[in-house]
Z-matrix of the N, CA and C atoms (Angstrom, degrees):
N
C 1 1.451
C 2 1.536 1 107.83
N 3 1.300 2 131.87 1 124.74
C 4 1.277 3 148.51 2 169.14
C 5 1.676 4 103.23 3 -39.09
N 6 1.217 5 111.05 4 161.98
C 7 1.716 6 134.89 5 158.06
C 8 0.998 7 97.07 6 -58.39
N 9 0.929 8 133.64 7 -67.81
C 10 1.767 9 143.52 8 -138.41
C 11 1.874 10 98.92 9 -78.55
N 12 1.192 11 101.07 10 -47.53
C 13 1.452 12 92.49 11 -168.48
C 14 1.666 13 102.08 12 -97.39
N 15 1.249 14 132.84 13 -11.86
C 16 1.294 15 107.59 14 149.10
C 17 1.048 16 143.29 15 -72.19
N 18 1.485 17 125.41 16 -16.88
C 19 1.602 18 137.01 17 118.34
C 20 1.252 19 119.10 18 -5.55
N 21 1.046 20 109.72 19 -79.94
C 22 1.648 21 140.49 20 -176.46
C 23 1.617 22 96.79 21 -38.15
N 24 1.070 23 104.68 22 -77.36
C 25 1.760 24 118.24 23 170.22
C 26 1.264 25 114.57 24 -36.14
N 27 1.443 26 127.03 25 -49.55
C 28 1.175 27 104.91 26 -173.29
C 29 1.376 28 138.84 27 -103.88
N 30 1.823 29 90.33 28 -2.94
C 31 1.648 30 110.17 29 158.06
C 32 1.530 31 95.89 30 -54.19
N 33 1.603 32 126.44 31 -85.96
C 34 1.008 33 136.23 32 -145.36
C 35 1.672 34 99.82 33 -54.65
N 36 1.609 35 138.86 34 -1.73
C 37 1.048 36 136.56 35 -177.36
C 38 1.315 37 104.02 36 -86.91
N 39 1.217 38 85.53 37 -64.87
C 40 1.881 39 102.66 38 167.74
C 41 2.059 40 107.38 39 -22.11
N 42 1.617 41 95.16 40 -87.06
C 43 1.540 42 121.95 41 173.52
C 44 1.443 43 85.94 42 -20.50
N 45 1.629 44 126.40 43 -79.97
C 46 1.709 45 115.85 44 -141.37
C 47 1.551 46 89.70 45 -57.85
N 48 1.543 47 119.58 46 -63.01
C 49 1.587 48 121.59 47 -155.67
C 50 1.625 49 111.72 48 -43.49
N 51 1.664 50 111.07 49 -38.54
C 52 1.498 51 102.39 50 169.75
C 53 1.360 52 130.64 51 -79.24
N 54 1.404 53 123.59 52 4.48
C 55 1.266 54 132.24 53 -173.17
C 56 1.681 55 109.68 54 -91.51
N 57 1.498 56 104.99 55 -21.29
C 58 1.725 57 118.75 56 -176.57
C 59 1.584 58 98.25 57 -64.79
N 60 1.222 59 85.02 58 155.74
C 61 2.122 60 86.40 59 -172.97
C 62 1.740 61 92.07 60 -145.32
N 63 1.768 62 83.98 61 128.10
C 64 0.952 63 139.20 62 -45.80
C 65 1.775 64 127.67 63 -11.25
N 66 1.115 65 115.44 64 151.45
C 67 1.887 66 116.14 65 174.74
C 68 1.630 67 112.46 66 -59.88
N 69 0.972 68 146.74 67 107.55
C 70 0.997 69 155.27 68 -174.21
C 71 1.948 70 101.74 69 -82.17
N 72 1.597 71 93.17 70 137.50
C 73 1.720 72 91.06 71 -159.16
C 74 1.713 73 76.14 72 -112.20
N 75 1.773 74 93.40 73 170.09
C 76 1.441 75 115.81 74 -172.91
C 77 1.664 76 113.95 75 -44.32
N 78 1.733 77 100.32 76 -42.01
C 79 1.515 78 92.75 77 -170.07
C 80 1.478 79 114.46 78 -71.05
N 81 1.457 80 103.88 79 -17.19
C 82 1.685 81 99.24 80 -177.35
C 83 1.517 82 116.41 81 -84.73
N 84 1.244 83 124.45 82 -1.91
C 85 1.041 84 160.34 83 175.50
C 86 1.137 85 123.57 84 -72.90
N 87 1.535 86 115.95 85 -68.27
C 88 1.541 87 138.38 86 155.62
C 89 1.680 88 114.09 87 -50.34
N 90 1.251 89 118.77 88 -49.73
C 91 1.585 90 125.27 89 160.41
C 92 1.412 91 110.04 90 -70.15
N 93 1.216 92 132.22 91 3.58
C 94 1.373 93 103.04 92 167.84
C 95 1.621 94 107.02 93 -104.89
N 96 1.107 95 102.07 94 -11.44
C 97 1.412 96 120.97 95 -165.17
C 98 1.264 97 126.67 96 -88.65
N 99 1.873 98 106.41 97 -21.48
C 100 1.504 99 134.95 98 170.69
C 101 1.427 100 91.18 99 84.02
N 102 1.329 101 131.98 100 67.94
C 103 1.760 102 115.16 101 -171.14
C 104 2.109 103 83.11 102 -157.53
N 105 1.620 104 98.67 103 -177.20
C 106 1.252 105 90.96 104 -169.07
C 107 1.569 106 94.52 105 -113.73
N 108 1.475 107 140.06 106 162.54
C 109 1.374 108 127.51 107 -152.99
C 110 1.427 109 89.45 108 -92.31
N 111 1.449 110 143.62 109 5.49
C 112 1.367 111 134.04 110 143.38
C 113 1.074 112 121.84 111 -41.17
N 114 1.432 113 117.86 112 -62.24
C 115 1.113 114 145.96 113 -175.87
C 116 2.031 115 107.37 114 -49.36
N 117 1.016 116 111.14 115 -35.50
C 118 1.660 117 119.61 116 -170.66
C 119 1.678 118 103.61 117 -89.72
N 120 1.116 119 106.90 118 -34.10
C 121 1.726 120 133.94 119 174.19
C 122 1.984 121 96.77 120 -57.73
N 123 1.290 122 106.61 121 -68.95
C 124 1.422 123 113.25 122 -178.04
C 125 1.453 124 118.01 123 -44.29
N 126 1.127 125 109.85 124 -67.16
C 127 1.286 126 137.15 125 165.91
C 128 1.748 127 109.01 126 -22.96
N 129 1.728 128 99.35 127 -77.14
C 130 1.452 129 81.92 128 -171.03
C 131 1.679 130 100.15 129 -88.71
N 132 1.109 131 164.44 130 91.56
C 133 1.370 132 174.95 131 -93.91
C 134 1.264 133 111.95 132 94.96
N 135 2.131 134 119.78 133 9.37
C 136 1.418 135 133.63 134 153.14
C 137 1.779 136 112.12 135 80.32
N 138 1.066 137 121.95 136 20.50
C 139 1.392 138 136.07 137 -176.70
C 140 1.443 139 106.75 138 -88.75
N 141 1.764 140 119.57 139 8.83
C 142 1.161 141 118.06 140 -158.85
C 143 1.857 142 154.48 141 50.66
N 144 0.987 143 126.56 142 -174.63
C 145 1.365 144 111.39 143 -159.19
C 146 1.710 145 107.66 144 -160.21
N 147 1.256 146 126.41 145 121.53
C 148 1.383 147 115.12 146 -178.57
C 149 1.576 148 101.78 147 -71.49
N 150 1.789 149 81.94 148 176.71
C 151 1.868 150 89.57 149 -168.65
C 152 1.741 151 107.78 150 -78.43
N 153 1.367 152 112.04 151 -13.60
C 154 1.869 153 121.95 152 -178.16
C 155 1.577 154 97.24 153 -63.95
N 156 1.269 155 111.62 154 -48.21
C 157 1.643 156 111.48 155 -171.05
C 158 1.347 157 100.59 156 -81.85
N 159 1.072 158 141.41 157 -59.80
C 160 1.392 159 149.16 158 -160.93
C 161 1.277 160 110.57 159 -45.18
N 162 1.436 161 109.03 160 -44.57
C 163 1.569 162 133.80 161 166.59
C 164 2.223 163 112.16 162 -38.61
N 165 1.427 164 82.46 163 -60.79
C 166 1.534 165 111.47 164 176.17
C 167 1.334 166 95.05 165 -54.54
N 168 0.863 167 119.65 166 -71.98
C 169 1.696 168 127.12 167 -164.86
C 170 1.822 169 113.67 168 -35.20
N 171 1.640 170 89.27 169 -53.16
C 172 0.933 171 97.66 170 -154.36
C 173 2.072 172 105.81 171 -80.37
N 174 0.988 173 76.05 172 -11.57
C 175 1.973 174 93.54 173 174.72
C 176 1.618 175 119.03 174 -70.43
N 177 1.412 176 89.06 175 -47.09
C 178 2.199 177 101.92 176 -174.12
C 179 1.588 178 86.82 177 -77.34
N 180 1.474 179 124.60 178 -45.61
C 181 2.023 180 111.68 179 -167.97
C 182 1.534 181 103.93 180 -67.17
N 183 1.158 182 111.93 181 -0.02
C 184 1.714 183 110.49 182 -152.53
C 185 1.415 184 129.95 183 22.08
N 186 1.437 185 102.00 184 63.96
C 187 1.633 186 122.65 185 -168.70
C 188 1.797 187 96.99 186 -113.83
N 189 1.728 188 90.95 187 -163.33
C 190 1.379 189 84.36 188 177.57
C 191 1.625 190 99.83 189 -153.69
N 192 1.342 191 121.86 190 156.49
C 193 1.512 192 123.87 191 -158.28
C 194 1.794 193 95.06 192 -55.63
N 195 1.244 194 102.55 193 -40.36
C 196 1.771 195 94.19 194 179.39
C 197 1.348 196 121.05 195 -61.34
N 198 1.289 197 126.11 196 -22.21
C 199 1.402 198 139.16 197 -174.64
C 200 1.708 199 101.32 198 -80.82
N 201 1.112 200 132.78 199 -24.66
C 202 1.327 201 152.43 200 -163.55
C 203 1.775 202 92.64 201 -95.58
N 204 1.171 203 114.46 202 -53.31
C 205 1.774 204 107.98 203 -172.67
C 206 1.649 205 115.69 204 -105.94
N 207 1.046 206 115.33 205 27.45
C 208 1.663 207 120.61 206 -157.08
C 209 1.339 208 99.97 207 -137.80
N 210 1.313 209 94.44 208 99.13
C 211 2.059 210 131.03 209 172.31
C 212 1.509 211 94.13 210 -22.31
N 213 1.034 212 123.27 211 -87.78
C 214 1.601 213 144.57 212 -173.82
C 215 1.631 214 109.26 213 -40.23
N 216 1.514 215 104.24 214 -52.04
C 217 1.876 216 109.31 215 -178.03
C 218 1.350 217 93.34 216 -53.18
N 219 1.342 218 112.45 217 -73.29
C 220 1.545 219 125.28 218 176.81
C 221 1.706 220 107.64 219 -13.71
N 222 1.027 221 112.06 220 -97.17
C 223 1.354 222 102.75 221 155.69
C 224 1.802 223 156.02 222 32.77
N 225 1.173 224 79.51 223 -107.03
C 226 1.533 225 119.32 224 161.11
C 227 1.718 226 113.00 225 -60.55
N 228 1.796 227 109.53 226 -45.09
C 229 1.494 228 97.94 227 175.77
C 230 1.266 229 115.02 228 -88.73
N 231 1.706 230 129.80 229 10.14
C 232 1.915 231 143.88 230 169.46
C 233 1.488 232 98.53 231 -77.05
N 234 1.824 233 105.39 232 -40.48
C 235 1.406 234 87.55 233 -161.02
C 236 1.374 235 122.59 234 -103.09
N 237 1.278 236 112.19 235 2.45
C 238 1.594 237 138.69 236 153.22
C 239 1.133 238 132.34 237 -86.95
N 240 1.687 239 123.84 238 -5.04
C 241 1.564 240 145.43 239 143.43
C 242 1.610 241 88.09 240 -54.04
N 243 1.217 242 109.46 241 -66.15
C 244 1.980 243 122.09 242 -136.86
C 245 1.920 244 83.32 243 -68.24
N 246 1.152 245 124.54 244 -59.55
C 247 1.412 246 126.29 245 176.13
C 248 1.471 247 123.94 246 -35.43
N 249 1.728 248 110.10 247 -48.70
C 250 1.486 249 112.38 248 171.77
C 251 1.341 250 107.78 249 -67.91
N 252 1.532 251 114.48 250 -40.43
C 253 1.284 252 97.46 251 -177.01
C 254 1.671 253 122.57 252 -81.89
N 255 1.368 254 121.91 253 24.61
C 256 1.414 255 127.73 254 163.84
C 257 0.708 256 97.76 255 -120.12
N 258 1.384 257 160.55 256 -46.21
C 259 1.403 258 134.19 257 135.94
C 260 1.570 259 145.82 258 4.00
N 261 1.372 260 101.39 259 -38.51
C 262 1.235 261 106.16 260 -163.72
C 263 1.835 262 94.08 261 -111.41
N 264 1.389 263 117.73 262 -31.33
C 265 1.772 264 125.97 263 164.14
C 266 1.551 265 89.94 264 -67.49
N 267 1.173 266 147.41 265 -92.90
C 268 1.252 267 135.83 266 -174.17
C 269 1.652 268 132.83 267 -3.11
N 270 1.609 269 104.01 268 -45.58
C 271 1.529 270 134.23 269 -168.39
C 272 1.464 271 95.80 270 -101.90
N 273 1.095 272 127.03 271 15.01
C 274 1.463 273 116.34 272 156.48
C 275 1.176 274 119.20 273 -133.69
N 276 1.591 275 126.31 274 20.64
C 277 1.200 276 128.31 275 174.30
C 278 1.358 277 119.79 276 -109.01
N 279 1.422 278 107.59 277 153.63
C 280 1.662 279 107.74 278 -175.31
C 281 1.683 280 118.66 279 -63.31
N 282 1.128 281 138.27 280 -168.17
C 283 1.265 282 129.56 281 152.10
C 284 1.354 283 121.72 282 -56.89
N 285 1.522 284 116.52 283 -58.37
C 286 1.452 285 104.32 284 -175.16
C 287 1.558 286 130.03 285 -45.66
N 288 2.008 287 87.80 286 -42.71
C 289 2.104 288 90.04 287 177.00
C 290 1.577 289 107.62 288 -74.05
N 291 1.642 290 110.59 289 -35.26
C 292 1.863 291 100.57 290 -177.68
C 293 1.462 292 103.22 291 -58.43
N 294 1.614 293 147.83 292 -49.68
C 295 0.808 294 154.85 293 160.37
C 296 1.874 295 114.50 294 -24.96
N 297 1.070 296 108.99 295 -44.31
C 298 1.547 297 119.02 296 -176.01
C 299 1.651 298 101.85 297 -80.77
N 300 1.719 299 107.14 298 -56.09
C 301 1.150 300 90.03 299 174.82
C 302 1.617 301 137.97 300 -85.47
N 303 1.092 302 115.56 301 10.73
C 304 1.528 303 131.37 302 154.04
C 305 1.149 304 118.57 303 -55.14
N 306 1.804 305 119.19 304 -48.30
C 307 1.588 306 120.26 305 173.15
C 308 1.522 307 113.69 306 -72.43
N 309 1.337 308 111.30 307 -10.49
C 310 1.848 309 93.49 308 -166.39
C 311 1.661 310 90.58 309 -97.63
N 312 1.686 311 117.86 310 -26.21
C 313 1.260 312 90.69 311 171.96
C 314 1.457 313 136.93 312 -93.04
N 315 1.452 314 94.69 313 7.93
C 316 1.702 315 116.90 314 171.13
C 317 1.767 316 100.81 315 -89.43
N 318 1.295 317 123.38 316 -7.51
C 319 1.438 318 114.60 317 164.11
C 320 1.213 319 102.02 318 -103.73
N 321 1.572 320 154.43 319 31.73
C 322 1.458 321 148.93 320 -164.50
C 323 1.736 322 85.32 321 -128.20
């Protein structure tokens, strides 16, 4: 497996695990996965991943190996993390701050 795409892999591992809502952190990750939270750490920091875990991985994110190597998925699942998570800061603010922050992102 290349540099580049074990990178690739473990951003986009990273990307799915923070997109779960609540965000699901490495150790819950590593325990769901039967692995040690080193092991989930390595992985996405591009050190690669065998195909037994990868398998795992890809079962608890409920993704799919293409979603894991695909420029565009990649993508698309950063900028739909970044959305839930303004979404969800948005939905807990009063009027005055939702109000405030409505204008700064109508000036962005």
């Amino acid at each position: 497996m290349s540099e580049e795409l074990k990178k690739t892999i473990g951003n986009r591992i990273r990307a799915f695990r923070k997109m779960k809502s609540p965000k699901m952190s490495q150790e819950r990750l590593a325990e769901l996965c039967d692995v040690g939270t080193r092991t989930i750490s390595n992985i996405e920091c591009g050190m690669g991943v065998s195909l037994e875990v990868l398998e795992k991985i890809v079962t608890v994110l409920n993704c799919t190996y293409g979603d894991l190597m695909d420029t565009d998925t990649h993508l698309r699942t950063e900028r739909f993390a970044l959305k839930n998570e303004a979404i969800t800061l948005l939905s807990s603010m009063d009027g005055e701050d939702l109000s405030r922050a409505v204008r700064v992102l109508k000036a962005l």
